[in-house]
VEXFI-808524 format. One record per residue (C-alpha): z, x, y; residue number from 1. Coordinates in nm, 2 decimals, always signed. Example, Ala and Ser with C-alpha at 12.3 -4.5 7.8 and 13.67 -1.06 7.14 Angstrom:
2
        w        u        v     n
    +0.78    +1.23    -0.45     1
    +0.71    +1.37    -0.11     2
//
This chain:
219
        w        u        v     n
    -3.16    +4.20    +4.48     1
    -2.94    +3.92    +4.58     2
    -2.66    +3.80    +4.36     3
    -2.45    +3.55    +4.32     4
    -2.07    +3.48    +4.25     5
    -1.88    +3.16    +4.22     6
    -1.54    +3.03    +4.23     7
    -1.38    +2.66    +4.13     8
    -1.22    +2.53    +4.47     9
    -0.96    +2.27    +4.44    10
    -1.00    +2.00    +4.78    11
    -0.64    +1.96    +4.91    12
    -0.72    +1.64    +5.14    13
    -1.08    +1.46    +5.21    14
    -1.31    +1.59    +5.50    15
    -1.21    +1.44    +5.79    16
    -1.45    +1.27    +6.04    17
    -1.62    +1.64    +6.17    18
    -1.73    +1.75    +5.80    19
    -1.44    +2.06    +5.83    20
    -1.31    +2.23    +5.56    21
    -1.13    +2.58    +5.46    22
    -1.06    +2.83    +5.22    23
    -1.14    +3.14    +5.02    24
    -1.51    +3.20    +4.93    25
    -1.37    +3.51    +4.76    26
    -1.03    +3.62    +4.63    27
    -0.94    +4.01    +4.58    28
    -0.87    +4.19    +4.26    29
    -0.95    +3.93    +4.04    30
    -1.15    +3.97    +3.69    31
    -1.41    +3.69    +3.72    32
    -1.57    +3.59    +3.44    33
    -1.88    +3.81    +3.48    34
    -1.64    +4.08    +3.47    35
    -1.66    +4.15    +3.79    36
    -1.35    +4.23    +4.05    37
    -1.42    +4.26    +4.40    38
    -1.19    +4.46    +4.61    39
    -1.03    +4.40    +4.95    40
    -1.25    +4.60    +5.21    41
    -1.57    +4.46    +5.04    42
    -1.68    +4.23    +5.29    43
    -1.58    +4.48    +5.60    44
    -1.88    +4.62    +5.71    45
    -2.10    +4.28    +5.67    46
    -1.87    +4.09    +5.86    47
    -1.93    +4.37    +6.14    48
    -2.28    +4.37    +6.11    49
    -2.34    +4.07    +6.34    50
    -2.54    +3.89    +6.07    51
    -2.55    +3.55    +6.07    52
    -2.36    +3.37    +5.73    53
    -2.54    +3.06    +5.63    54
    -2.37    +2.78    +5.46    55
    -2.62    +2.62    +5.16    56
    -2.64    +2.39    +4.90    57
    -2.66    +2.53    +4.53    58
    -2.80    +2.88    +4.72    59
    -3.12    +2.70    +4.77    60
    -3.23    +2.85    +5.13    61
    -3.43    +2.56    +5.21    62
    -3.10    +2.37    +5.26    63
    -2.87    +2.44    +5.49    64
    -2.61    +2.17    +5.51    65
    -2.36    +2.32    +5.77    66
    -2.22    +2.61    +6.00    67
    -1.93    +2.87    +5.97    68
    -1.71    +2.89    +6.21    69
    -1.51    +3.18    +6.07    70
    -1.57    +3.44    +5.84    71
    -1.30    +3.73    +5.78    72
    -1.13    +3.91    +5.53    73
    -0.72    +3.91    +5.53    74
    -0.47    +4.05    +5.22    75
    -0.61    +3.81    +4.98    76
    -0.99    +3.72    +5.03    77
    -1.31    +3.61    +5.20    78
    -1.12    +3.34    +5.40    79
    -1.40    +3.09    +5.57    80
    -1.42    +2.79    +5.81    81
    -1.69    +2.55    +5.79    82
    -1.82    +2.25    +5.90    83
    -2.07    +2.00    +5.67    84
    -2.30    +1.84    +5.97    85
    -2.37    +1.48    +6.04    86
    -2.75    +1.34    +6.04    87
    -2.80    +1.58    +5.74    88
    -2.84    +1.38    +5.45    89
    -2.79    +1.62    +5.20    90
    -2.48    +1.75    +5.42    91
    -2.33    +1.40    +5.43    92
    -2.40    +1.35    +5.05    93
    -2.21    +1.65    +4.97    94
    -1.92    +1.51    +5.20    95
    -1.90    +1.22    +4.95    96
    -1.88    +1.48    +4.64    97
    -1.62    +1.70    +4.79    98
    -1.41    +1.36    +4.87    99
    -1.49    +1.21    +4.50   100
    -1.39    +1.53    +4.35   101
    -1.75    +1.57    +4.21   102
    -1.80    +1.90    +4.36   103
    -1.57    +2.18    +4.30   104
    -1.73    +2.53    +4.32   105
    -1.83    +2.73    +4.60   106
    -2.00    +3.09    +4.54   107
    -2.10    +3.37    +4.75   108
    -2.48    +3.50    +4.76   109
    -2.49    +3.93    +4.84   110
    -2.64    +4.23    +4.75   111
    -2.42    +4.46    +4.60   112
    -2.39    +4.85    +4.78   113
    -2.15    +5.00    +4.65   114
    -1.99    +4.95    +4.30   115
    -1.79    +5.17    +4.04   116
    -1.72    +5.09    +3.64   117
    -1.42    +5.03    +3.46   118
    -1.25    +4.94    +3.14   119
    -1.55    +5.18    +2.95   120
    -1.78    +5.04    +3.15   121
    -1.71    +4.67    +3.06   122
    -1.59    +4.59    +3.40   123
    -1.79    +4.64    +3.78   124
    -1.54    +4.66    +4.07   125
    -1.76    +4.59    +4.38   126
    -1.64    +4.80    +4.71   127
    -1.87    +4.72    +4.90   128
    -2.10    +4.40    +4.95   129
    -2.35    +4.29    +5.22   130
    -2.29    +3.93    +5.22   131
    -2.60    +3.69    +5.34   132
    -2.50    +3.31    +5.24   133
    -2.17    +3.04    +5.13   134
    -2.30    +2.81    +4.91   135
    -2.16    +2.49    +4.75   136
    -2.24    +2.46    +4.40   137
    -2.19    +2.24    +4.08   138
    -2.05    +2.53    +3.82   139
    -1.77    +2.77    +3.92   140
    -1.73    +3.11    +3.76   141
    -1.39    +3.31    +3.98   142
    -1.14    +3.05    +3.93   143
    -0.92    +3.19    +4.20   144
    -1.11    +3.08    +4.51   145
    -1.00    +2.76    +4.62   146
    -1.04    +2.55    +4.94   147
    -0.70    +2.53    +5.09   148
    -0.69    +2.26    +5.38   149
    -0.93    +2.06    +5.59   150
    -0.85    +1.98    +5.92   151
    -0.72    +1.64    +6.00   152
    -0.72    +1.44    +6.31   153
    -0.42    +1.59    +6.40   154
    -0.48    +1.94    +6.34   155
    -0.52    +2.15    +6.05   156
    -0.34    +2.05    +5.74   157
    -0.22    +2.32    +5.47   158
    -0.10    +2.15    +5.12   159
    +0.09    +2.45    +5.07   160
    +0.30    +2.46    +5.34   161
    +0.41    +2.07    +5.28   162
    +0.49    +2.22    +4.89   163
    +0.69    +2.49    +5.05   164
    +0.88    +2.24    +5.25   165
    +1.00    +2.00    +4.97   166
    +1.10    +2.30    +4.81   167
    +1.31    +2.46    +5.08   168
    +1.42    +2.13    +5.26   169
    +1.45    +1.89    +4.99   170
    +1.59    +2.14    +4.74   171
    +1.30    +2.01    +4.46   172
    +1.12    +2.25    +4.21   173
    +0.78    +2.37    +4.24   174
    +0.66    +2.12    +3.95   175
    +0.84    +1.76    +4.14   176
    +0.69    +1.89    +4.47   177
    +0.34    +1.87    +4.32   178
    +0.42    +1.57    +4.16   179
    +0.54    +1.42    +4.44   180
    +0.28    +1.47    +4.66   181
    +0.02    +1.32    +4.36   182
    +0.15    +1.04    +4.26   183
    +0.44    +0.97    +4.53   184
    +0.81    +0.85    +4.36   185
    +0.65    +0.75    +4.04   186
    +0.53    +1.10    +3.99   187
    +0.87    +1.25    +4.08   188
    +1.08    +1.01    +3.83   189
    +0.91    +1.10    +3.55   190
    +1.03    +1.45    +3.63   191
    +1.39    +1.39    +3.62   192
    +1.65    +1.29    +3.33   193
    +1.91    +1.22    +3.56   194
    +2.23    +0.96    +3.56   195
    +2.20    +0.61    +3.76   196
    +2.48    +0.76    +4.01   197
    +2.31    +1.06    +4.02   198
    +1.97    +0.95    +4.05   199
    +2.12    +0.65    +4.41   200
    +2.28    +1.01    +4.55   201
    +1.98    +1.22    +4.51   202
    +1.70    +0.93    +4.63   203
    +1.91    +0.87    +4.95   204
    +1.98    +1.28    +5.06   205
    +1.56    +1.29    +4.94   206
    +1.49    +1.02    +5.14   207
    +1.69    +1.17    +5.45   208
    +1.53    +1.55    +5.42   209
    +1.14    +1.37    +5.33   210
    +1.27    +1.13    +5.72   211
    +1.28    +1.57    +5.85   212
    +0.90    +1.65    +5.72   213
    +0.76    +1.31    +5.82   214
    +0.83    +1.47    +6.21   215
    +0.81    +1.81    +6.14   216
    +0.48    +1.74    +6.01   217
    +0.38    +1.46    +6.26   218
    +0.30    +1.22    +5.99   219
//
């Protein structure tokens, strides 16, 4: 029997001009809210198997709107790479949602192999899964799974690395680097209860260290 388990994604920047996206289909050791966990090591022996992943729309098999490029498990999840293909309607219409924000779940269609109860039975941790499809769907259910970059013209863009940065180089809290990076100064300021004097010094050293990332980041 094939089953089916979903996770919200959050979409760090639009799909560039190739359809390519990123990010975990699947995150480890999470509690989902079927009550299901799914351990690292799951996905091992399906990713070895030499079958072929396909990447759907709303697990329907009649439409495939894309290809995976990578599949593999590292220390957190079921990391992927995929690409949504041009002169597919349906693949193009979904590039619109993702950019619009309208779409923000992807889930995982498998059969389950091996699996052990816990918590008295309330609880399934899955050890073993044989994966068949990635699918892109309307309602999320694991809300740990998230879409983490999408390559740019330029390369491949991570949003957390950029958050890391402002952190480390521009000496800013987690909370004003996100707010930064939403909504630009405006978003910062409202973050801040800080003197005129204070506020001049700490715009021009920001300034100088966000001069750094715009090259270290070739942007």
């Amino acid at each position: 029997m094939i089953e089916h388990k979903q996770a919200a994604f959050e979409l760090k920047k639009e799909p560039d001009a190739d359809g390519e996206f990123e990010g975990y289909a699947s995150v480890f050791g999470i509690v989902d809210q079927g009550l299901d966990v799914v351990e690292r090591g799951a996905f091992t022996k399906s990713l070895g198997s030499g079958r072929k992943v396909k990447l759907l729309w709303q697990h329907d098999t009649s439409k495939v709107i894309g290809v995976l490029d990578v599949l593999s498990e590292d220390e957190r999840g079921l990391f992927f790479k995929g690409r949504l293909l041009k002169g597919i309607k349906l693949a193009e219409e979904a590039m619109v949602m993702l950019r619009a924000g309208a779409i923000d779940g992807i889930s995982i269609g498998y059969r389950t192999v091996e699996a052990v109860q816990e918590g008295g039975g309330r609880i399934r941790k899955l050890l073993e899964v044989e994966l068949y499809e990635i699918s892109l769907v309307t309602f999320p259910m694991n809300e740990a799974a998230k879409v983490t970059g999408v390559k740019s013209d330029d390369g491949a863009f991570d949003i957390r690395k950029l958050e890391a940065a402002l952190r480390d180089v521009c000496g800013l809290s987690q909370k004003e680097a996100k707010a930064l990076l939403a909504d630009g100064f405006k978003g910062l300021k409202v973050t801040r209860d800080v003197g005129a004097d204070e506020g001049d010094e700490r715009a021009k050293a920001l300034l100088q260290s966000l001069n750094k990332l715009k090259e270290a980041f070739h942007v």
